[in-house]
C-alpha positions as CSV (number, residue, x, y, z in Angstrom):
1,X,69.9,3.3,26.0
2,X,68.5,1.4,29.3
3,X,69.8,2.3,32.2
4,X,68.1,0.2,34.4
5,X,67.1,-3.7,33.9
6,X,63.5,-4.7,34.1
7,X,64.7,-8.7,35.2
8,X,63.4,-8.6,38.6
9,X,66.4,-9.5,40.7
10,X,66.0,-12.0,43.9
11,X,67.7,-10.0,46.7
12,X,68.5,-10.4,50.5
13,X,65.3,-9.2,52.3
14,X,66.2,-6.6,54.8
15,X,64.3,-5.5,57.6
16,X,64.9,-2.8,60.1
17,X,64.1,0.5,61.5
18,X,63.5,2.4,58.2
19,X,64.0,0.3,55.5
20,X,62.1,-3.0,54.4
21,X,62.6,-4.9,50.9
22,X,60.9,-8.6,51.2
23,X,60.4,-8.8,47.2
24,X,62.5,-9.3,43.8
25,X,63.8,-5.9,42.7
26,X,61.7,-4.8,40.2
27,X,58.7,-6.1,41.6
28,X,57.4,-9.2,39.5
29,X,53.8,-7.5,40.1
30,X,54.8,-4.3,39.3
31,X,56.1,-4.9,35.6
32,X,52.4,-4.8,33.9
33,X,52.5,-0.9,35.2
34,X,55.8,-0.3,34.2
35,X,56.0,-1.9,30.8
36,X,52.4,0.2,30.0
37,X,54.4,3.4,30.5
38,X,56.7,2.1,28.1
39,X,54.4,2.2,25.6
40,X,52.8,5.1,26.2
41,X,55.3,7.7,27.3
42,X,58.7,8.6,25.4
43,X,61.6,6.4,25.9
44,X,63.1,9.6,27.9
45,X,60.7,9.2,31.1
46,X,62.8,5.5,31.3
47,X,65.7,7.4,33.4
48,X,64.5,5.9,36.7
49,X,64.5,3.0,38.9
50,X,61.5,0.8,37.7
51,X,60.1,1.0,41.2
52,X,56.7,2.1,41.7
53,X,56.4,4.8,43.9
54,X,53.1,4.7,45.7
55,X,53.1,6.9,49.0
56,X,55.6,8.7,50.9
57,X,56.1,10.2,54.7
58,X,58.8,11.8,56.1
59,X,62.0,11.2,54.7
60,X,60.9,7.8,53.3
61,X,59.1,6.1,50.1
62,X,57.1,3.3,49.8
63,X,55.9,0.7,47.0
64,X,52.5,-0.6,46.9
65,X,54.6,-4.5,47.7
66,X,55.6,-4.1,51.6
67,X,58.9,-2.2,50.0
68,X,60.2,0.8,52.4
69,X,63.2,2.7,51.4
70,X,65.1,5.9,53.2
71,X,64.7,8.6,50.7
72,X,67.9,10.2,49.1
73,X,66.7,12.0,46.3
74,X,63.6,14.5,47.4
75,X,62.4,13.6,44.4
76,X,64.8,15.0,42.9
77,X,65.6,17.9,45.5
78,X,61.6,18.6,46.0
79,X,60.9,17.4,48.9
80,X,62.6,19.6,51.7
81,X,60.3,19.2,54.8
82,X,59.3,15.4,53.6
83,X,56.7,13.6,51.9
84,X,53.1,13.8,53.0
85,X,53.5,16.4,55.5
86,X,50.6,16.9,57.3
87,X,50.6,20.2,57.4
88,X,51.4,20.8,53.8
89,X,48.1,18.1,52.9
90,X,45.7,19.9,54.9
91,X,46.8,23.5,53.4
92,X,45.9,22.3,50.2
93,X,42.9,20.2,51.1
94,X,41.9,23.3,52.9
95,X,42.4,25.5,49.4
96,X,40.7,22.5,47.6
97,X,37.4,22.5,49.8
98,X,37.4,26.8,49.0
99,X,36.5,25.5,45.2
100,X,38.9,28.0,44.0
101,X,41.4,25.6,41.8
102,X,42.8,28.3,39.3
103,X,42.7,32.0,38.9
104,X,45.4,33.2,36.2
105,X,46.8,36.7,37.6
106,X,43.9,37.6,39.1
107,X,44.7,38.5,42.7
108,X,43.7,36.2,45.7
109,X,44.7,36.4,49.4
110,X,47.1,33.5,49.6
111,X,49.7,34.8,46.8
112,X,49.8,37.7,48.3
113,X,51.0,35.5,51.5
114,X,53.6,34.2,49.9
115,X,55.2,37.0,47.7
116,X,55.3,38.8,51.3
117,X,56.6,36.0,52.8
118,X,59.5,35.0,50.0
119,X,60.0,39.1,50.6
120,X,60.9,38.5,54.1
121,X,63.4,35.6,53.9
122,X,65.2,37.7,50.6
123,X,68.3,39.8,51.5
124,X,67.0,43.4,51.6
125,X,67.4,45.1,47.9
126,X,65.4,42.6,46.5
127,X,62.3,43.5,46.5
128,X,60.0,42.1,44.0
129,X,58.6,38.7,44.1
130,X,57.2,36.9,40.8
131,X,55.7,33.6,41.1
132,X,55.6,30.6,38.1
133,X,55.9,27.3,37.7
134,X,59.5,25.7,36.9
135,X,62.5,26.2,38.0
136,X,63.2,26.8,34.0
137,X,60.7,29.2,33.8
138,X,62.1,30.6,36.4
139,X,66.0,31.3,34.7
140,X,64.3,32.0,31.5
141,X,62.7,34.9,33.3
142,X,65.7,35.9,34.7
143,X,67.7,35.7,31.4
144,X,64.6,37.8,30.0
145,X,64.9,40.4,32.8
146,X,68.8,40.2,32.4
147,X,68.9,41.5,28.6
148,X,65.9,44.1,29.2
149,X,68.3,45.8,31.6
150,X,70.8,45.7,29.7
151,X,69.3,47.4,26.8
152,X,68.4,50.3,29.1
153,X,71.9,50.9,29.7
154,X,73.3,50.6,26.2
155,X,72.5,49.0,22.9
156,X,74.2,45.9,22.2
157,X,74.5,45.1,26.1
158,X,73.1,41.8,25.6
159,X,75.9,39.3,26.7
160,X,74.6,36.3,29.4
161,X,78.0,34.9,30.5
162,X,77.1,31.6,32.2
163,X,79.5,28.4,33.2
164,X,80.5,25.1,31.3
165,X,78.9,21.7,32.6
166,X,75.4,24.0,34.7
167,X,72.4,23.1,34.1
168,X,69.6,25.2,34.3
169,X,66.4,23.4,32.8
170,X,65.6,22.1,29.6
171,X,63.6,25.1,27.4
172,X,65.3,26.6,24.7
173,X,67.0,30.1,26.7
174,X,67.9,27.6,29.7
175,X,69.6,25.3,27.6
176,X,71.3,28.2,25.7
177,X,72.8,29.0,28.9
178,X,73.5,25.6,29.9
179,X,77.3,24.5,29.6
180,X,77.2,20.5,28.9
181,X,77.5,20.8,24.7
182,X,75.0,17.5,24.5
183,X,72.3,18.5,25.7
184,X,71.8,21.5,23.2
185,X,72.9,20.0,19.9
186,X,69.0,19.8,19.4
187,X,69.1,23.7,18.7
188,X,71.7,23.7,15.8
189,X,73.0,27.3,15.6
190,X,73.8,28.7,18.9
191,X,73.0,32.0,20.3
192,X,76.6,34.0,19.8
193,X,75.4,36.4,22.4
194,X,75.7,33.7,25.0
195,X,79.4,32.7,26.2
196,X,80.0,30.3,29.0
197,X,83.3,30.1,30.7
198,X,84.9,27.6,32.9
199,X,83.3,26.6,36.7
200,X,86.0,27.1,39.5
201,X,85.1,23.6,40.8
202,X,88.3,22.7,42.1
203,X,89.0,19.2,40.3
204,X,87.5,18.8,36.9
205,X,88.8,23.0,36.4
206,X,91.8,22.8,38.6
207,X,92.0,26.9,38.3
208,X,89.9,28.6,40.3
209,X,91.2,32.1,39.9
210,X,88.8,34.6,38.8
211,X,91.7,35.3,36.1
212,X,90.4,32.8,34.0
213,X,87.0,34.3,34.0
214,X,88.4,37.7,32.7
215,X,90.8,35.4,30.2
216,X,87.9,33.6,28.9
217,X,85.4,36.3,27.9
218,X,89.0,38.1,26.0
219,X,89.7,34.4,24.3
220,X,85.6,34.3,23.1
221,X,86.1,38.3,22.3
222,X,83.9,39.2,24.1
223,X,83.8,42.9,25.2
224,X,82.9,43.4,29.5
225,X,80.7,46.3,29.1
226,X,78.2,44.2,26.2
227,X,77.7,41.7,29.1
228,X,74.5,41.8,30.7
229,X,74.2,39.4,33.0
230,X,76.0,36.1,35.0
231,X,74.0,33.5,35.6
232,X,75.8,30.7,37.7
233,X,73.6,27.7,39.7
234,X,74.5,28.9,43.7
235,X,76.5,24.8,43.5
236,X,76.6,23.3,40.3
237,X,74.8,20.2,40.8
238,X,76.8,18.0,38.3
239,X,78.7,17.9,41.9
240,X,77.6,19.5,43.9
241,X,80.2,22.2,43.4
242,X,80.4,25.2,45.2
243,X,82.7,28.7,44.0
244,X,85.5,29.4,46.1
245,X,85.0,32.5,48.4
246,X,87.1,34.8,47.1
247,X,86.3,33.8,43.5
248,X,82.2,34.4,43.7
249,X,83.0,38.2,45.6
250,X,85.1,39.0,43.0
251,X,82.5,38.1,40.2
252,X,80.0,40.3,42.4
253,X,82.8,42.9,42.0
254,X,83.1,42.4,38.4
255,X,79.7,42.4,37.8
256,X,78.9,46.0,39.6
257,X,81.6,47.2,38.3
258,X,80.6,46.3,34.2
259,X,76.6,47.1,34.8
260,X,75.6,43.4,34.4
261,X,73.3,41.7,36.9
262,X,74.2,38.6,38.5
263,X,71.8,35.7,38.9
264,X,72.1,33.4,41.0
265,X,70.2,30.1,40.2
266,X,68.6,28.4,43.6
267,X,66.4,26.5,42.4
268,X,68.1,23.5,43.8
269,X,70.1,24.9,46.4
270,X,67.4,27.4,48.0
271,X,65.1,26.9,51.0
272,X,67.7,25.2,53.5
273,X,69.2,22.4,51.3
274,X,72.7,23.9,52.0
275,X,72.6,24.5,55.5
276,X,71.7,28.5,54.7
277,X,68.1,29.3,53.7
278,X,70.0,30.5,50.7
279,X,73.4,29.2,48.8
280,X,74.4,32.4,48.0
281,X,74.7,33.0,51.8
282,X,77.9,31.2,51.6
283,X,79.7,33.7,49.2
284,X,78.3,36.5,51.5
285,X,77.3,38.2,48.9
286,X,74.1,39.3,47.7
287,X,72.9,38.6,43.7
288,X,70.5,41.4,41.7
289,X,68.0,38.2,41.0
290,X,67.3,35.1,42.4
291,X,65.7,31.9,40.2
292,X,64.1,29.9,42.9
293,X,61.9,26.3,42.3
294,X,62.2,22.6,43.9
295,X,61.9,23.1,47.7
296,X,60.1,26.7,47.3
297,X,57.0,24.6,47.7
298,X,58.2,21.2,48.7
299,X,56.0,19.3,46.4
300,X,53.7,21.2,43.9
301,X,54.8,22.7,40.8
302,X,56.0,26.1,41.9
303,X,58.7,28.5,41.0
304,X,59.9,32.4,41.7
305,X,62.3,35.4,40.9
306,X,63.6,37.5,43.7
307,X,64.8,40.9,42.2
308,X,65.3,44.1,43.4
309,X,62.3,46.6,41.8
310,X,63.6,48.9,39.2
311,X,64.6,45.6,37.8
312,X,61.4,43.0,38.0
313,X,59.2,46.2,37.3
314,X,60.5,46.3,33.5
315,X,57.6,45.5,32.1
316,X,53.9,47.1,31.9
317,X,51.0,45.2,33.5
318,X,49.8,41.9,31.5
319,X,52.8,41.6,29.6
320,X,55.3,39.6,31.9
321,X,52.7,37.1,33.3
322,X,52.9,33.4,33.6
323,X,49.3,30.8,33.3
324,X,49.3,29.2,36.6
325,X,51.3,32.0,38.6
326,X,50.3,31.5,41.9
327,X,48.1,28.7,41.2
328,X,46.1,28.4,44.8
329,X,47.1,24.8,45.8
330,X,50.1,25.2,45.0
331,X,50.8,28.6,47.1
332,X,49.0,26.6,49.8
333,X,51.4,24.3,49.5
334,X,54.3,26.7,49.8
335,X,53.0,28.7,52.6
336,X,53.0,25.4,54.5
337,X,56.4,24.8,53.7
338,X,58.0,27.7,54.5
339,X,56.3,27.3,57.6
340,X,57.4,24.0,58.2
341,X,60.8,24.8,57.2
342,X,61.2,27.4,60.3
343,X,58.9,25.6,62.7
344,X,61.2,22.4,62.6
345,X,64.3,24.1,62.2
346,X,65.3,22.5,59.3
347,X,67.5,24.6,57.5
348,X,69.5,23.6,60.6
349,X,68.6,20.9,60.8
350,X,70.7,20.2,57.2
351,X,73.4,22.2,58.6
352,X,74.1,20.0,61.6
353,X,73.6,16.7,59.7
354,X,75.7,18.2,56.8
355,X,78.9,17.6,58.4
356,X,78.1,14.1,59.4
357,X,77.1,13.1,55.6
358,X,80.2,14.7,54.2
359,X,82.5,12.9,56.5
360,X,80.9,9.8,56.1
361,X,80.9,10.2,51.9
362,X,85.0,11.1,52.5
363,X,85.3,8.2,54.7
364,X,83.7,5.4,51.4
365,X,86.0,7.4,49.3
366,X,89.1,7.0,51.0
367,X,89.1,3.6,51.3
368,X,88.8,3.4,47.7
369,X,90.6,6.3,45.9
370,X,91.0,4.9,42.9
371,X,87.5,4.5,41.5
372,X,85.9,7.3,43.5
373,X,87.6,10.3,42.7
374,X,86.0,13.0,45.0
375,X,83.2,13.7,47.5
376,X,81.6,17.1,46.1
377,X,79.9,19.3,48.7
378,X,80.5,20.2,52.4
379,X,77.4,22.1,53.0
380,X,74.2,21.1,54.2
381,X,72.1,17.9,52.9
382,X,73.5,17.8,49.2
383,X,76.8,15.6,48.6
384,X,77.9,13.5,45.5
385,X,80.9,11.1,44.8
386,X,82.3,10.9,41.5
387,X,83.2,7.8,40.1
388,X,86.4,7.3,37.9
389,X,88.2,4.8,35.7
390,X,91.1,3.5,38.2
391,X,94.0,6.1,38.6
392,X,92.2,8.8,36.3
393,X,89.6,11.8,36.4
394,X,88.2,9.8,33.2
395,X,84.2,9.5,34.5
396,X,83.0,5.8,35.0
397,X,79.3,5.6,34.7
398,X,78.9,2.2,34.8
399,X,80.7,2.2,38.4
400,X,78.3,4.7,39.5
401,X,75.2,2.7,38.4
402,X,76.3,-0.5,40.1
403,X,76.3,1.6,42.9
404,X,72.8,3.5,42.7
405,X,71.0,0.2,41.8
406,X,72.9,-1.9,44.3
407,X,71.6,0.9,47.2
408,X,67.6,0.8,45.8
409,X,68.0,-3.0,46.3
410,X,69.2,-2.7,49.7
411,X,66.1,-0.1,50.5
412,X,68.6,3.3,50.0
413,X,66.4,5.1,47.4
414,X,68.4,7.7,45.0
415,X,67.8,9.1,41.4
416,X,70.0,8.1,38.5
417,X,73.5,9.5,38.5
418,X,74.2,13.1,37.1
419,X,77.4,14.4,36.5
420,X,79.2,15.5,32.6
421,X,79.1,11.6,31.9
422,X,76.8,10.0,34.7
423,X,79.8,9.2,36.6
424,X,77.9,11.3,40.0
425,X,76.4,9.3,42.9
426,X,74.2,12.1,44.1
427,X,72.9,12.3,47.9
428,X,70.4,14.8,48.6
429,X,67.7,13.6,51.3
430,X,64.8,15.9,53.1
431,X,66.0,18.4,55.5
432,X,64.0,16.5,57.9
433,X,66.2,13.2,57.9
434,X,67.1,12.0,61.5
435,X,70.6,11.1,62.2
436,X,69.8,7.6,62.8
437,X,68.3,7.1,59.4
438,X,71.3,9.2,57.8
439,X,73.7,6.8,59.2
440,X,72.0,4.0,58.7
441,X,72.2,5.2,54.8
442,X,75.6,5.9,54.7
443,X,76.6,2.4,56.2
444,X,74.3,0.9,53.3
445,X,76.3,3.6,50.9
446,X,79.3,1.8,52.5
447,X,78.3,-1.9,51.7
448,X,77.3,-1.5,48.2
449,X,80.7,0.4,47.6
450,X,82.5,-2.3,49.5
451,X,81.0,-5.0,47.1
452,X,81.5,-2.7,44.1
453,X,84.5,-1.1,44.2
454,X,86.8,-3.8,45.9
């Protein structure tokens, strides 16, 4: 059940430009803390490192213990424009000092900047700007919006088609539409009116014609015209995989063509992480709703749909609201960020840097093609390599954690590995990495691969 030991471990100190480790891994000092989480939170907040966070800045992390490490997980794809931005801290310590901490839907000035601005940066069409507070709130929402449509068309147009292995949060309607099988046996009887069909990734679905879409709703029987709506995440980040092209303009085809909205879910791809402000960009093609979350806001809990009107306007005042919509410190928060986000150019920022974090992932991976199967990814600041039992597609896990907890003791901070089976080393820093520090992680990636994988 432990994924990560608590034995602190001696290791090499290390000591340069933006990484610094001159203690045990875990720290010694640090265990009282951690082992009094243990007993008060559930076993499922263990999924971590046991490395006390204590501040951040820029794209790195520190410990309370003299530990510094270059950040590659955002938090987990939070923290677009960096931790402790100044400008983000005084926009809330500003909305703070105004004594205004909550106001439900009531209306106050700084929502209305951010709908407006969330308005500007959506394609044109989509209109309508809803704020909440998780990116599964946020798909929920969607999903809701998705089947109300539907009904206006025709009874029993109720259908979400979504993809095998997403992931798009952990409430009841997200998990429904979720395609890994595990993480839903919790429900029991599943939801017949949702059908999930296979994710044109490339390698673990070697078919990426949009064929097999069309074949797999027939297989499921399930009739086109009940479908309502396709949600798929803009990359599926058990990868990061990305649709082909062709494949995501012909479901945007498919979709007009049957009367069922497409979603697409951003909430980890949005707001510059792929090298466009938004995923979908890619396709070049435009959804009916967006789910946005994660790097909306850069650090507070903070979350959005994008539609176009006659769809987010649905449903009569007061009865489509969320608690904290548009809670003040956190729009303050997000204001700054999207600020921040054009101001420093990140979005490109992620696309120049992109390029030089894929080749340098493909580079590790040839020299051991064996046990790393792929490098997922090719656009912007998001990459992953899958790890694999030697000469198969069969996920190793265990590869992949040596890996992750080799790089945190060498100062290269990362969350735990996703993927189907945990077999995905994922790489996602802030947008506002330098290069230096960005190759300086990917020759520590290269080390602790080297001693790995060998």
């Amino acid at each position: 059940m432990e994924r990560y030991s608590m034995k602190p471990v001696s290791v090499p100190h290390v000591n340069t430009k933006h990484r610094r480790i001159s203690t045990p891994i875990p720290v010694p000092e640090s265990l009282p803390i951690l082992e009094s989480l243990r007993k008060y939170e559930p076993v499922s907040m263990r999924g971590q490192a046991p490395i006390l966070w204590d501040h951040g800045e820029g794209f790195n992390v520190f410990d309370a213990y003299g530990n510094k490490w270059i950040d590659w997980s955002s938090g987990v794809l939070i923290t677009g424009s960096g931790h402790g931005h100044p400008k983000m801290l005084k926009a809330m310590k500003d909305a703070i000092d105004k004594k205004l901490l909550t106001t439900y839907c009531f209306p106050h000035s700084g929502r209305e900047k951010l709908v407006k601005m969330l308005y500007e940066k959506a394609p044109r069409g989509l209109d309508k700007v809803f704020l909440l507070s998780t990116g599964a709130e946020a798909t929920e929402n969607a999903i809701k919006l998705a089947r109300t449509w539907g009904r206006k068309i025709k009874d029993g147009k109720k259908i979400i088609v979504s993809y095998q292995n997403a992931f798009h949060g952990r409430t009841l309607g997200a998990q429904l539409a979720g395609g890994m099988p595990k993480l839903k046996s919790w429900i029991g009887d599943l939801d017949p009116s949702f059908a999930q069909v296979p994710f044109p990734d490339g390698y673990k679905n070697e078919n990426c014609s949009f064929s097999l879409f069309e074949e797999s709703l027939k297989k499921q029987d399930v009739n086109p015209d009940d479908v309502a709506g396709v949600i798929s995440e803009t990359y599926q980040g058990v990868g990061p995989d990305f649709m082909p092209v062709e494949y995501a303009q012909s479901l945007r085809k498919w979709c007009d063509k049957r009367g069922a909205l497409l979603i697409f879910d951003e909430v980890q791809s949005g707001f510059g992480r792929t090298g466009k402000y938004w995923g979908f960009e890619h396709y070049r093609i435009v959804p009916d709703l967006i789910a946005c979350g994660k790097g909306i806001s850069g650090a507070m809990p903070l979350s959005a749909v994008i539609g176009r009107t006659e769809i987010m306007d649905l449903y009569a005042p007061g009865s489509m609201t969320s608690t904290h919509s548009g809670n003040p410190i956190c729009v303050a928060c997000a204001v700054a960020n999207l600020e921040i986000i054009d101001e420093e150019k990140l979005v490109e920022n992620s696309a120049r840097l992109g390029k030089i974090l894929y080749d340098g992932c493909v580079k590790i991976q040839e020299k051991y093609p064996q046990v790393l199967g792929r490098v997922c990814g090719g656009k912007g600041l998001v990459a992953g390599i899958l790890t694999v039992k030697k000469g198969t597609k069969e996920p190793n896990p265990e590869l992949a954690m040596k890996i992750n907890e080799s790089a945190i003791r060498k100062g290269l901070m990362m969350f735990a590995p996703v993927g189907i089976a945990g077999e995905c080393v994922k790489i996602s820093p802030p947008l506002c990495i330098t290069e230096e520090a960005l190759r300086e992680g990917l020759a520590v990636l290269e080390e602790v691969c080297d001693e790995n994988c060998g």
